[in-house]
LUMZA-956955 format. One record per atom (N, C-alpha, C): atom name; z, x, y. Coordinates in Angstrom, 3 decimals. Atoms other than C-alpha are relative to their C-alpha. Last residue first. Example, Ala and Ser with C-alpha at 12.3 -4.5 7.8 and 13.67 -1.06 7.14 Angstrom:
<zavexs>
('N', (-0.060, -0.820, -1.190))
('CA', (7.140, 13.670, -1.060))
('C', (0.730, -0.770, 1.090))
('N', (0.000, 0.890, -1.190))
('CA', (7.800, 12.300, -4.500))
('C', (0.000, 0.900, 1.200))
</zavexs>
This chain:
<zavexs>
('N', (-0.915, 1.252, 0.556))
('CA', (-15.827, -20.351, -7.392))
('C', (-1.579, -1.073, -0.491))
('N', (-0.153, -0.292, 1.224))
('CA', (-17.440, -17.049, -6.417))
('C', (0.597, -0.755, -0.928))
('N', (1.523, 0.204, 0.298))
('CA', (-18.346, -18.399, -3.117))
('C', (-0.263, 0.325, -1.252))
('N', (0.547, 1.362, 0.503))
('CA', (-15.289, -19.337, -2.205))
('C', (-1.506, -0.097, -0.451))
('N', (-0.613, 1.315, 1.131))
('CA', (-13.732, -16.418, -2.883))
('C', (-0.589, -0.782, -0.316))
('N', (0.116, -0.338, 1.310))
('CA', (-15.573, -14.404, -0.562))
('C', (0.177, -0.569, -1.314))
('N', (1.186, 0.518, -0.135))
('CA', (-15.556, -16.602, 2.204))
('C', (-0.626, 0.681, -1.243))
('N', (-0.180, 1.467, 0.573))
('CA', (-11.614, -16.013, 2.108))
('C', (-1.628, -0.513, -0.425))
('N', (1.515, 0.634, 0.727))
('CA', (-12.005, -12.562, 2.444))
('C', (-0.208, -1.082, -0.314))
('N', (0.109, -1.044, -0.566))
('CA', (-8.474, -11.499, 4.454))
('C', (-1.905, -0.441, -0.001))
('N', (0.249, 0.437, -1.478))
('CA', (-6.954, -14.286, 3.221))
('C', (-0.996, 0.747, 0.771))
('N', (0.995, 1.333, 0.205))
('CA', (-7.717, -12.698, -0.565))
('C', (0.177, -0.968, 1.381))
('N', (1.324, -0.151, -0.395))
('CA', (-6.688, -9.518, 1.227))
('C', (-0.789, -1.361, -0.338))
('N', (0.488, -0.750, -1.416))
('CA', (-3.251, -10.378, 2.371))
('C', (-1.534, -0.034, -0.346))
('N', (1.203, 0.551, 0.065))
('CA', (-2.380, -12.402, -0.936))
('C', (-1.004, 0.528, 1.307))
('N', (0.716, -0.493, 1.024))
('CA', (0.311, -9.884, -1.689))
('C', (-1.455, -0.392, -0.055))
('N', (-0.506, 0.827, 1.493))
('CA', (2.567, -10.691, 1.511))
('C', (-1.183, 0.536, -0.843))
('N', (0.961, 1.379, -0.465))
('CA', (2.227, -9.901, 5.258))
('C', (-0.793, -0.299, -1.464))
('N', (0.814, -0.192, 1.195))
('CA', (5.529, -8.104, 5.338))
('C', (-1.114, -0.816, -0.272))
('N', (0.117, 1.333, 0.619))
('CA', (7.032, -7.501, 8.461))
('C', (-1.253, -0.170, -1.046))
('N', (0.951, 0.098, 0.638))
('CA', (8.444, -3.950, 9.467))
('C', (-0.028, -1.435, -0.726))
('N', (-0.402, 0.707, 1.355))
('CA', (10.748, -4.409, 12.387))
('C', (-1.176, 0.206, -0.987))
('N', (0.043, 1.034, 0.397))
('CA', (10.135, -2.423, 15.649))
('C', (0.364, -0.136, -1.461))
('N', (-1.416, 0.572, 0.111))
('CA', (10.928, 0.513, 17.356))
('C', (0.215, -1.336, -0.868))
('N', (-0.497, 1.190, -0.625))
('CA', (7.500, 0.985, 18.404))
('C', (1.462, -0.576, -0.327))
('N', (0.657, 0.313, -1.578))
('CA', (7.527, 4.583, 17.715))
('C', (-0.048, -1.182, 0.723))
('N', (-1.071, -0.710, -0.319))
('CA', (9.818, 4.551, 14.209))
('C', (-0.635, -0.032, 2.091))
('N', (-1.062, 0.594, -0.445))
('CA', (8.151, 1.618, 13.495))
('C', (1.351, 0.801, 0.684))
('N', (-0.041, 0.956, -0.333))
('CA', (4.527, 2.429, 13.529))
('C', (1.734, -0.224, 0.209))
('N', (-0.268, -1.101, -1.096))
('CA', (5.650, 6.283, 12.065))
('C', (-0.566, -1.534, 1.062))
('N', (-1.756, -0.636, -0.413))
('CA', (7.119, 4.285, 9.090))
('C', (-0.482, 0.612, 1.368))
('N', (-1.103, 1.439, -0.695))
('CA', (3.961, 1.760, 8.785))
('C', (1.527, 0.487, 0.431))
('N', (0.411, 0.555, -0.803))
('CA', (1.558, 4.779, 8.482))
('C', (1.163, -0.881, 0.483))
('N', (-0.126, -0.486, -1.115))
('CA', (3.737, 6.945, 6.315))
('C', (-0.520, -0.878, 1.068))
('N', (-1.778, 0.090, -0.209))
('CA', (3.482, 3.824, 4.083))
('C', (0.387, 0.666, 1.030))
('N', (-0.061, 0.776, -0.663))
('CA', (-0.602, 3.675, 4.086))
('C', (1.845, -0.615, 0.217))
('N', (0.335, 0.139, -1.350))
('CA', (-0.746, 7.045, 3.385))
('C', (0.482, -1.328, 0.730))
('N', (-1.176, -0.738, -0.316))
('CA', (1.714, 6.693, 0.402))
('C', (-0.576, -0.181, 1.376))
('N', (-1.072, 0.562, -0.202))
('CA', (-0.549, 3.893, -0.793))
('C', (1.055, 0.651, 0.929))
('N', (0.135, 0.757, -0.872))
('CA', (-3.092, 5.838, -0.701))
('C', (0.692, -1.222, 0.552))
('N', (-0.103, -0.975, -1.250))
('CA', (-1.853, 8.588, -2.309))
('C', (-0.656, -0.809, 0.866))
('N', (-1.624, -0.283, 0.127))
('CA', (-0.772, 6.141, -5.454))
('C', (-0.456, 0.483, 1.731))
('N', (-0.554, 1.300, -0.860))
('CA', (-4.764, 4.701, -4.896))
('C', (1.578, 0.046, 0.190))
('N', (0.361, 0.044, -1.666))
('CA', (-6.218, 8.114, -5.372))
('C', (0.610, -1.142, 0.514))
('N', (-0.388, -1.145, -0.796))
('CA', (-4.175, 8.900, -8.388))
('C', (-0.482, -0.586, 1.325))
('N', (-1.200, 0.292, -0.337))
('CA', (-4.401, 5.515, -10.156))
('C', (0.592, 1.001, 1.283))
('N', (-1.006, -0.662, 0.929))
('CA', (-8.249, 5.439, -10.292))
('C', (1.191, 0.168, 0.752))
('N', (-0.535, -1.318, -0.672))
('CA', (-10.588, 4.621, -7.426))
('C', (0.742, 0.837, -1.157))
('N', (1.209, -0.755, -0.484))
('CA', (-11.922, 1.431, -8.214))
('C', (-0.232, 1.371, -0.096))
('N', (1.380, 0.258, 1.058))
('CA', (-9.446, -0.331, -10.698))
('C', (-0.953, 1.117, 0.424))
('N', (-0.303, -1.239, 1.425))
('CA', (-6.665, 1.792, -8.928))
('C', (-0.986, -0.970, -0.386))
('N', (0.690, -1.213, 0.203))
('CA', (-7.428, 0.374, -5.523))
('C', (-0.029, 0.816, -1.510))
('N', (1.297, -0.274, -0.268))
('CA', (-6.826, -3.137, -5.734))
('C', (-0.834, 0.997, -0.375))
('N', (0.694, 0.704, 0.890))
('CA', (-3.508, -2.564, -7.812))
('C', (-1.721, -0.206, 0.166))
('N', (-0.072, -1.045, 0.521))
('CA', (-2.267, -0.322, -4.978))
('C', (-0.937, -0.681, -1.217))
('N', (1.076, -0.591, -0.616))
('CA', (-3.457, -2.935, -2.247))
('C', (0.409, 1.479, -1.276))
('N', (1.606, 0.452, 0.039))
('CA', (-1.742, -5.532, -4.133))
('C', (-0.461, 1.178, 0.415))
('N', (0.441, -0.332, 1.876))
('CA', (1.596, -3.177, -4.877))
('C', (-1.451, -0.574, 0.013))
('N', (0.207, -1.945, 0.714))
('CA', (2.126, -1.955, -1.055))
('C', (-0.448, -0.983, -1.519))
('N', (1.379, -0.738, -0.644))
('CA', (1.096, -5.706, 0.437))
('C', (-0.086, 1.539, -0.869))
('N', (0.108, -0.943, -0.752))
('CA', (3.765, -7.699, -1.964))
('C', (-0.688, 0.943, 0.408))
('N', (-0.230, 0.211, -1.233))
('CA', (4.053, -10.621, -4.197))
('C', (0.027, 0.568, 1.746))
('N', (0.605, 1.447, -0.295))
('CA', (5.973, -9.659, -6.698))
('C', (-0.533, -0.392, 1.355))
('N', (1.737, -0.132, 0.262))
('CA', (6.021, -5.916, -6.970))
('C', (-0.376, -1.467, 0.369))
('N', (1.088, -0.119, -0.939))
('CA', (8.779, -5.153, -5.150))
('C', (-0.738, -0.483, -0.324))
('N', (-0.668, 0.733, -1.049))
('CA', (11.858, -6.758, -7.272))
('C', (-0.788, 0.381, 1.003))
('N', (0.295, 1.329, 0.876))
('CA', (9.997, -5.101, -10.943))
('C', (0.492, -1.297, 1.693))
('N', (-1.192, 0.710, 0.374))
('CA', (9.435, -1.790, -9.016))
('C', (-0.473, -1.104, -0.210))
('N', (-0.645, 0.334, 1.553))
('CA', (6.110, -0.620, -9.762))
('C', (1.375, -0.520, -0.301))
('N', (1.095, 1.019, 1.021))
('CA', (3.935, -0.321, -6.393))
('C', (0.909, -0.499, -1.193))
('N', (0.150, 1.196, -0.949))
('CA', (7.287, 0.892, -3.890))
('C', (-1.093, -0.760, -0.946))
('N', (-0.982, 0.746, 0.610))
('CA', (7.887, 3.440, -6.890))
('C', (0.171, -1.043, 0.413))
('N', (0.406, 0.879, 1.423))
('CA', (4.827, 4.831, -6.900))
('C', (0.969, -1.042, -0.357))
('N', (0.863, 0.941, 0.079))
('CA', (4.626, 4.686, -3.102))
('C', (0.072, -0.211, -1.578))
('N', (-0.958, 0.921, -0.826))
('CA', (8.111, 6.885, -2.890))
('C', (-0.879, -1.049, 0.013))
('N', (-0.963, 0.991, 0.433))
('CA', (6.859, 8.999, -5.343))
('C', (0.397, -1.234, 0.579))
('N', (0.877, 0.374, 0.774))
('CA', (3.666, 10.069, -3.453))
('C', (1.298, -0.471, -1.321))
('N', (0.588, 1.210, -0.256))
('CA', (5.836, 10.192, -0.322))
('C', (-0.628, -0.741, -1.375))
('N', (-1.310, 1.431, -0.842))
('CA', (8.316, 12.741, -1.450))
('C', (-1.192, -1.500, -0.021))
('N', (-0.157, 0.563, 1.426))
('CA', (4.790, 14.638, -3.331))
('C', (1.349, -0.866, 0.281))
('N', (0.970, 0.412, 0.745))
('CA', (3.292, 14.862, 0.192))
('C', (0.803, -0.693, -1.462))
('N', (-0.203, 1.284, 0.071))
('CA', (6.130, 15.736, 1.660))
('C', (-0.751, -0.991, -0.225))
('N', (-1.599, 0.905, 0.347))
('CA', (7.122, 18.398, -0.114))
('C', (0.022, -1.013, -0.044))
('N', (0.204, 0.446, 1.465))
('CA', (3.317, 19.434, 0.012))
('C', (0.840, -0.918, -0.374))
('N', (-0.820, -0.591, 0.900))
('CA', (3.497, 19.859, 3.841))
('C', (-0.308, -0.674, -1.563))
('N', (-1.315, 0.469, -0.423))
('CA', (0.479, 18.750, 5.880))
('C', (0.861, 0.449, -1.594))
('N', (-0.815, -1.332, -0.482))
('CA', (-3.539, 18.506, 5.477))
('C', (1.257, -0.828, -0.122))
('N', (0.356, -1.749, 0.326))
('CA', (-5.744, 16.644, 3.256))
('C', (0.815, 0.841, 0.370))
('N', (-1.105, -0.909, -0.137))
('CA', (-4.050, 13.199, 3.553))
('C', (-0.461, 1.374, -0.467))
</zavexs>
């Protein structure tokens, strides 16, 4: 997110902190894993604004396909790497 209004830059960059940290989002859910992922690596900042990115993403997905946003749950990446896992077991 280099370019584009600030407003809605810092709109969004709330709107992901609060999608990672509510106590009724967090369980369980793609925005808080992939925020959690990234903040070990990255630190909290880059993974809040990446979160946000990856929110605008799924709002301008549904506002164009019209569709439903479906949630593909917290364990997304450990499915994602499964061969990973098992090799670290």
């Amino acid at each position: 997110m280099r370019q584009g209004k600030r407003y809605l830059r810092g709109a969004l960059c709330q709107m992901a902190w609060a999608i990672s940290h509510t106590i009724s989002y967090t369980k369980d859910k793609y925005p808080s894993a992939l925020f959690y992922r990234l903040a070990g690596r990255h630190g909290v900042k880059e993974a809040n604004l990446a979160v946000a990115c990856q929110v605008l993403r799924i709002m301008f997905h549904i506002i164009r396909d019209g569709g439903l946003y479906r949630e593909v749950g917290g364990d997304y990446f450990d499915r994602l790497h499964r061969s990973a896992l098992n090799t670290s077991l």
